[in-house]
DRENLOMI-32821 format. One record per residue (C-alpha): residue in three letters; residue number from 1; x, y, z negated. Coordinates in steps of 0.001 Angstrom, whole numbers. Last residue first. Layout:
<recs>
+------+-----+---------+---------+---------+
: code : pos :       u :       v :       w :
+------+-----+---------+---------+---------+
:  ALA : NUM :       X :       Y :       Z :
...
+------+-----+---------+---------+---------+
</recs>
This chain:
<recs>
+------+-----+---------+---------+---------+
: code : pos :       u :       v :       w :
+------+-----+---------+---------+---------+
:  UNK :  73 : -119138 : -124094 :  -90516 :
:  UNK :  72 : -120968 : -123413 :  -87444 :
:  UNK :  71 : -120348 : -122142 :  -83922 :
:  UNK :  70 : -116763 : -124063 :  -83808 :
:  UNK :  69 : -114144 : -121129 :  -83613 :
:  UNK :  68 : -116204 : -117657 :  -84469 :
:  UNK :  67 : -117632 : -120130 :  -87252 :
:  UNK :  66 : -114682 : -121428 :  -88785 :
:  UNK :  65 : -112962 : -118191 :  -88551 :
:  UNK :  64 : -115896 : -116157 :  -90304 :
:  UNK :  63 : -115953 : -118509 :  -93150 :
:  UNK :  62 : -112407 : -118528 :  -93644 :
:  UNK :  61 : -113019 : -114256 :  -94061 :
:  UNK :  60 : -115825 : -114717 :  -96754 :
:  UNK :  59 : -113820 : -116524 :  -98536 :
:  UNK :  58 : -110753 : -113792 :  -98045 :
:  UNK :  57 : -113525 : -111333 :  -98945 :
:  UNK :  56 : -114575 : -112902 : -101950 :
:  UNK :  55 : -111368 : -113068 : -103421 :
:  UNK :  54 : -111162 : -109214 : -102879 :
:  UNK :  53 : -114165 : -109226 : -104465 :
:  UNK :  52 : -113187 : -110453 : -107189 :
:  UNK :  51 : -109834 : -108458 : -107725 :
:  UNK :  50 : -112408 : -105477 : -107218 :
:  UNK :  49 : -114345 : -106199 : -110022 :
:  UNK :  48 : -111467 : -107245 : -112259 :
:  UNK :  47 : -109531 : -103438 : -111366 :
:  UNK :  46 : -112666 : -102352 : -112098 :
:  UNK :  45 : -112780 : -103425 : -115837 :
:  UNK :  44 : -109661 : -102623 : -116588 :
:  UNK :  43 : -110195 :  -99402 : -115612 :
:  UNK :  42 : -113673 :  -98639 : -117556 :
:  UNK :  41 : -111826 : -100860 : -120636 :
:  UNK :  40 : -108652 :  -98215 : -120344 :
:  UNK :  39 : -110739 :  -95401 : -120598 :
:  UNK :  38 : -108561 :  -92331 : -120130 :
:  UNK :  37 : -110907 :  -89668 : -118547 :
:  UNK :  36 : -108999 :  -89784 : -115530 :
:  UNK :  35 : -107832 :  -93413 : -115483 :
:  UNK :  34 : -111802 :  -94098 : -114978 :
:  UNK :  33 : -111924 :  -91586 : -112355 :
:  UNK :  32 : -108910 :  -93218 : -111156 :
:  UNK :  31 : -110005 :  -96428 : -111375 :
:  UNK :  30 : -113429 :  -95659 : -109280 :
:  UNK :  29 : -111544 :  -94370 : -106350 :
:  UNK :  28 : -109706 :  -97245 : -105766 :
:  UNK :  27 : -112548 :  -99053 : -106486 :
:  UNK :  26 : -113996 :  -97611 : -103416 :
:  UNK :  25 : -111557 :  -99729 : -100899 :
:  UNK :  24 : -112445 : -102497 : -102741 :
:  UNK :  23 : -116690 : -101923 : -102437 :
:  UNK :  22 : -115941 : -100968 :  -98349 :
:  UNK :  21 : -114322 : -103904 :  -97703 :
:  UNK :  20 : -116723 : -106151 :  -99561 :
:  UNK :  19 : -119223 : -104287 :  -97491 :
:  UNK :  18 : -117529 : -104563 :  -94572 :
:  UNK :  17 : -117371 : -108808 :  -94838 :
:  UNK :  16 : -120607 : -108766 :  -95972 :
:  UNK :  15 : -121755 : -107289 :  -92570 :
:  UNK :  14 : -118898 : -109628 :  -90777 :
:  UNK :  13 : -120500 : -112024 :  -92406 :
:  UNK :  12 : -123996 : -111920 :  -91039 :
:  UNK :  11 : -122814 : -110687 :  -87573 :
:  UNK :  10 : -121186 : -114395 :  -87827 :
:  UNK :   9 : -124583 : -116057 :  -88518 :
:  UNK :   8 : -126659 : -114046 :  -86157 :
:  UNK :   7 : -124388 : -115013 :  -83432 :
:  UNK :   6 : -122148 : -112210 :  -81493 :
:  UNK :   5 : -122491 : -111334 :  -77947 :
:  UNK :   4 : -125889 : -112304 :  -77809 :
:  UNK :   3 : -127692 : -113522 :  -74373 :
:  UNK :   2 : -126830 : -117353 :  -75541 :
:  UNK :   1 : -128214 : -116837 :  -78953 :
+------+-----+---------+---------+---------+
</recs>
């Protein structure tokens, strides 16, 4: 770990980190297809997905503090 400039634990969560980022970002997308063809369950459905994983990604974000600061959670 010394000769890394990032530990295995916070490349770890950045990777889910981008993901998460990735998954709301594509929502966006997803709604309006769903919008599109004027199914308000499809919509209403990812608008809850990515609400959830925008939760998840602030988690995921303390996380990454505590361990960039102390080495560990």
């Amino acid at each position: 770990m010394a000769n890394q400039a990032v530990s295995d634990l916070e490349y770890d969560l950045l990777s889910v980190l981008h993901n998460k980022s990735e998954a709301i970002k594509a929502y966006d997308t997803y709604i309006q297809d769903a919008q599109a063809k004027d199914s308000k369950p499809c919509v209403e459905l990812f608008k809850k997905l990515q609400e959830q994983d925008i939760s998840t990604a602030k988690e995921v974000r303390e996380h990454l503090k505590q361990v960039m600061e102390k080495g560990k959670m």
